[in-house]
Structure formats: structure tokens, C-alpha cells
C-alpha positions, 0 to 999 in steps of 0.5 A: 451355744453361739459363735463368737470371734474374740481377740482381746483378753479381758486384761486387753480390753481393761489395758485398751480403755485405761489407754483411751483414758490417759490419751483423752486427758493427756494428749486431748482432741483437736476440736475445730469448733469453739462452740463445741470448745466452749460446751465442752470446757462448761462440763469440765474439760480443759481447754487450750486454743483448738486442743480439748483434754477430757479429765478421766472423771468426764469421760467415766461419767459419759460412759455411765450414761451410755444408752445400753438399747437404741432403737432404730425405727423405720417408716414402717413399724414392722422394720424396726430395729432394737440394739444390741441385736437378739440374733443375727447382726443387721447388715446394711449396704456399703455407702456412699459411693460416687460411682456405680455400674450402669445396670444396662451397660455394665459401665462404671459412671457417677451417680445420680439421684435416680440410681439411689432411688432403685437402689432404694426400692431394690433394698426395701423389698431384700430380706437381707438387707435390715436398714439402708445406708444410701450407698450412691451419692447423688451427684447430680445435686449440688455438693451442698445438698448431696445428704439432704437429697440422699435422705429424701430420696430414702425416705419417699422409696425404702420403708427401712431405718435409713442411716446417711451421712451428715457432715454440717449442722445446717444439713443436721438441722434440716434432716431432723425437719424432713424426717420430722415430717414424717413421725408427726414432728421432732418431739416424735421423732425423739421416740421414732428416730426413723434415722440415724446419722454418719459422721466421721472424726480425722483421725487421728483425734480431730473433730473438725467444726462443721462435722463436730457441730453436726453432732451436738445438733444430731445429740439435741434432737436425739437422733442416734449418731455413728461416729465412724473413726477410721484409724488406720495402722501405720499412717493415721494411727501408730504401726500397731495393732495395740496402738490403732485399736487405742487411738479408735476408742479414744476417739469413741469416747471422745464422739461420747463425751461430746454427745452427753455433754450436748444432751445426756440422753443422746444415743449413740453407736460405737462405730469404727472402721479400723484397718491396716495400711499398705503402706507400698501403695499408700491405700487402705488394706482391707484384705489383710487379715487383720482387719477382721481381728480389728472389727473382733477387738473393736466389737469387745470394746463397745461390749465391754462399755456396754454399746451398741456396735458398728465395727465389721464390715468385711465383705469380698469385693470379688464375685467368683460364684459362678462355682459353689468354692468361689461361693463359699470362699466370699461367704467365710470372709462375711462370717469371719466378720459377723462373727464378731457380733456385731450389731451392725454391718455396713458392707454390702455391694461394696466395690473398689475399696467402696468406690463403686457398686452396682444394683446387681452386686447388691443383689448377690451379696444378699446371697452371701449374706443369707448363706452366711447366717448358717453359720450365726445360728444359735443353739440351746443346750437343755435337757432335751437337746442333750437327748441324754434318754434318747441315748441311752434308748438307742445305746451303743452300736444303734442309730438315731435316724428313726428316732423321733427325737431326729424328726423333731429336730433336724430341720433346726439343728442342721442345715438342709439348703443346697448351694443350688437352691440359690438362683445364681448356680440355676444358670443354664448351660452358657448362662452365668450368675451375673447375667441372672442376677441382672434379671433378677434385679430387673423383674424386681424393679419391675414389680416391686413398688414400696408402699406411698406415702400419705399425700400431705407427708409428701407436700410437707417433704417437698415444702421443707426441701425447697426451703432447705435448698434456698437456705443451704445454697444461699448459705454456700453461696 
């Protein structure tokens, strides 16, 4: 017995793919590449100017191809991560933030390259945190190299699968190189992809050349890539629930075919962020409640094609736990999402529509996220969790809290945590939650350090990375 937020019936989701279908093959994708045009046209589809149409046969063919299981590796074994996930969903911070909150201050200001390396550390030693998305950019670096260095930094301070953004075949190229210097080079790096990569299609149904060729450059190496669409109702997609969600997929099968046609072996994730618009104040709604039903129909779409998914992400960007509802208020809005199953979730220290962030919210939205589970678990039905004799030994009118049977199993059957056994509600009198989670993430940027890496790693690291700020920014001019 477990969980699960549905929304598409099974007549849906066939009505949905066979949409996604005829959109690729009559509608076609802008591609903005005509290296891409030309890899695409040679695996059959047809091309005119800058719009590809996929036949149905090339897009089933793709689909037979899906890579069912993707490995996440990370830098330390122990932190890998295998998809479709067993249990919970692995949750991730919210990326890639230009802003942040000033631990000391508590003023909103850019980024830096140092900011990620605390965020870094602070995620390598939560729990609750699976992978890490860099969630800050380093904006004290030249636009240009902003991914490169998000990645390195990751790399030298989080011993988790890190997942960043990568919007060029040039940064592509020396991301595969700097993460290969850790696994022992890039045939290795095939086996242990340490990291996965984030590109986005324009909806709707644009591939634009740099982030296209990024992909083909991703799928060669085998480095698993997710695609993140980011339709949205009523501007980018049409003024439908059924209509957004058809223009999503076609655009995941489009990222798919482009990926096998690249390399049939690539890895890739079924990943969207689909939400409505406010169409009053021309901003995405992720407070609507659709989104969460858009996240549930999403995650049956790459069930139903047998993928793996990064499709809900839904988290409370407010923070009303200084009092257990406004707790427990956050913590329902998270399930909603993970109840759709998800494999991945990207949402935590999210602020100001992922605008912002702070080292503090980070750290609280762990909290929700651990409360959250409670509602995730799983349950077996058996003879013995029946108790069917344990019932008919007690028999009408009797009770169960002595029997042996409760000893064995309430511990996992029934939830035991209090609110009060997280640290936010053990403020004393005139101390808030903010404040002491602010001393929270300072005791453990303090005292935790992730373990170094080896000293020829790091030369190797350093020596790629000035070789990749000479070619990129001379590239860039």
C-alpha cells in the first residue's frame, strides 16, 4: 500500500501520447541548429528550413529505446542514486538562483561563487537533500563561464550527484572533461556519470542551436540530460489543461528523438515544469492548484513511456512555522507534490518564484521535507499485517495494546515524531524559528568539512579549468 496522486485516466494518457505524435509529425519543432537538422534529417525526419517534422515511426522507435534505469553516481559511492526510485522521491534544492539572502544581514543581493560553496557544504552534510542542483549562480564570474565554474565549485565541496545547467556545446564539451577528471576520464565517466545535465527547449517547441547542440554533445558522452520544458497555460502553451500538458510531452519526445538519434544509448530524464499563468500579472502561477495536477499527469506520462521523472516541484515559499499549522500547512502543499511519484524534485530553498534563496531556508525546507516522508511510506499487506489470528485472539469487545503483535509493529506502522522533536518548535521564549535555524546552518558550516579530494584530482581540475577559461572566453570574445 502506498500513495499515489493520479490525475490522467489510462484513455488520457493514450489521447495525450497519440497528441504528442501527431504534433511531432504535423506541426514539427523549430530547431535552430542545422548540425542538429542535418543528424536529424539522416535518421529520417523531415526537414524544411529551421522546422523538423518527426514521422511517427522515428519517435516509436526512440521510445523503444528508453533507458528504463539511470544511474546517478556521485563522487562518493555511497550517494548514488538508481531511477525509477524504490521508495521516496530524491529531492534536490531549487536552482539557479541569481540572488540570495546574506546569512549575516538577511539582505537580498547577487550571488557568488563563494555562496555556492556554503550551499554546497551545507547540502553534503543534509539528509534530506538526495543530489544537488547548484541552486546560486556565481555571478562573480563572466556569464560565460558561470556553469562551467557552478560545477567545479560542486565538485570540490558536495560529495552528491550534482545536476547543473548547461546551455552551449562548449561549456558541454568542458563539463564532460572536468567531471572526467574525477572518475578516471570520459569512458569512465560513461559508467559513473557523477553528473547530469539541465537544458530547457523555448516552448513552445523550439530547440535553440546552442542548447540543442549542447544536448547531442551531452547524449555522445552519455551524460543523462533533463530536458526541462516549461510550458505554460494560456501564453506558452494553449488556454488548457489538455493542451499544455500535450505540447510538454511533445516536446519530451522531441528532447528524446534528438537524444537517440545522437546516441542510442543516451540517458535521458522525462523532466517538466509545467504551470498555469496569471494571466492579470503576466508571472507564472505556481500557486494555482493546478500545478500540482499538472506535476501528477506529467509523472503518468513518463511512467506510461516507462522513464524516469523530474516533473513536481511544488514547495511553500512562505515560512510560517513559527507555529506547528503554519508547519504543517507547507509540509501538505510538498506531499501533494511527492505524491505524484516522482523520482526527482527540485524545490528546496526556493524563493520568489526561484529568484532567491538563503543558506537558512534551505535548511527548513529539510524539515518539511523529512515531515513530508510520513506521508510517502509504504505498506505491506500480508498475512502477517492482516493479523486476521491476532483478531480473531483478541475477538469483539477486546484490545490490541498488549498484544505482542502492536510491540512488533508500531514503531513502522505508526508515525511517533512530534512537531516539537524538530528544532524549529525548541525556541525559547522570544526566540523564533529563523533565528535558530540561522545557528543551525552556522554550527554546521562550522564543523562540517566534505571530505577533500585527492591532491592530483584537484591539479587535474585546476589545469582543465584554466584551459577552459581561455577557450571559452576567447571564444566570447
Amino acid at each position: 500500500m502506498r500513495t499515489i496522486m493520479s490525475f490522467l485516466s489510462e484513455d488520457e494518457m493514450e489521447k495525450i501520447h497519440k497528441a504528442g505524435l501527431e504534433i511531432l509529425e504535423k506541426t514539427g519543432i523549430k530547431i535552430g541548429s542545422e548540425k542538429v537538422r542535418k543528424l536529424l534529417a539522416r535518421n529520417g525526419a523531415k526537414v524544411d528550413g529551421s522546422i523538423v517534422r518527426l514521422p511517427k515511426p522515428l519517435v516509436e522507435q526512440s521510445i523503444k529505446m528508453v533507458r528504463r534505469e539511470v544511474l546517478l553516481a556521485a563522487r562518493d559511492p555511497q550517494y548514488d542514486l538508481l531511477l525509477p526510485v524504490r521508495e521516496y522521491p530524491f529531492n534536490t534544492t531549487s536552482g539557479y538562483s541569481p540572488f540570495v539572502k546574506d546569512l549575516e544581514t538577511g539582505v537580498t543581493r547577487n550571488s557568488t561563487g563563494h555562496d555556492l560553496k556554503e550551499f554546497a557544504v551545507l547540502c553534503d552534510y543534509l539528509d534530506m537533500v538526495s543530489f544537488f542542483w547548484p541552486i546560486v549562480i556565481p555571478t562573480d564570474e563572466s556569464p560565460f563561464m558561470e556553469e562551467l565554474c557552478a560545477l567545479d565549485i560542486s565538485l570540490r565541496n558536495i560529495r552528491k550527484h550534482i545536476q547543473c545547467s548547461c546551455s552551449s556545446e562548449r561549456t558541454a564539451r568542458w563539463q564532460i572533461r572536468l567531471a572526467g577528471a574525477l572518475v578516471g576520464g570520459e569512458e569512465n565517466l560513461k559508467k559513473r556519470p557523477i553528473f547530469s545535465a539541465e537544458v530547457s527547449p523555448i516552448s513552445p517547441l523550439f530547440f535553440e542551436k546552442n542548447m540543442v547542440e549542447a544536448m547531442v554533445t551531452l547524449a555522445e558522452a552519455e551524460i543523462p540530460v533533463v530536458p526541462m520544458t516549461m510550458s505554460l497555460t494560456g501564453t506558452t502553451a494553449p488556454a488548457t489543461i489538455a493542451g499544455t500538458m500535450a505540447v510538454a510531452n511533445a516536446e519530451e519526445l522531441a528532447a528524446l528523438v534528438i537524444l537517440k538519434c545522437a546516441n542510442p544509448n543516451a540517458p535521458m530524464i522525462y523532466t517538466t515544469d509545467i504551470a498555469p499563468s496569471d494571466l492579470k500579472a503576466g508571472i507564472v502561477n505556481y500557486n494555482s492548484p493546478e500545478y500540482p495536477l499538472l506535476g501528477a499527469g506529467c509523472a503518468q506520462m513518463a511512467r506510461y513511456y516507462g522513464m524516469p521523472s523530474m516533473v513536481a516541484h511544488d514547495a511553500s515559499e512562505e515560512r510560517p512555522f513559527d507555529y506547528s499549522f503554519g508547519f504543517e500547512r507547507c509540509v501538505l502543499k510538498v506531499v501533494m507534490s511527492l505524491m505524484t511519484r516522482t523520482d526527482l524534485s527540485s524545490w528546496i530553498g526556493s524563493l520568489d518564484n526561484c529568484l532567491n534563496t538563503s543558506l537558512v531556508d534551505v535548511l527548513l525546507d529539510t524539515e518539511v521535507c523529512a515531515r513530508a516522508f510520513a506521508y510517502l511510506r509504504s505498506f505491506e499487506v500480508n498475512e502477517d499485517t492482516l493479523a486476521l489470528n491476532v483478531i480473531h485472539e483478541t475477538g469483539p469487545g477486546g484490545h490490541f495494546l498488549a498484544h505482542k503483535h502492536t510491540l512488533k509493529h508500531f514503531r513502522k506502522e505508526l508515525w511517533t515524531k512530534e512537531l516539537q522533536d524538530s528544532f524549529i518548535f525548541k525556541a525559547s521564549t522570544g526566540e523564533n524559528y529563523f533565528q535558530r535555524a540561522k545557528e543551525k546552518v552556522q554550527e554546521i558550516l562550522a564543523r562540517h568539512r566534505p571530505p577533500a579530494l585527492e591532491s592530483e584530482m584537484e591539479k587535474e581540475m585546476d589545469q582543465v579549468m584554466v584551459q577552459a577559461r581561455r577557450d571559452i572566453l576567447e571564444f566570447n570574445g
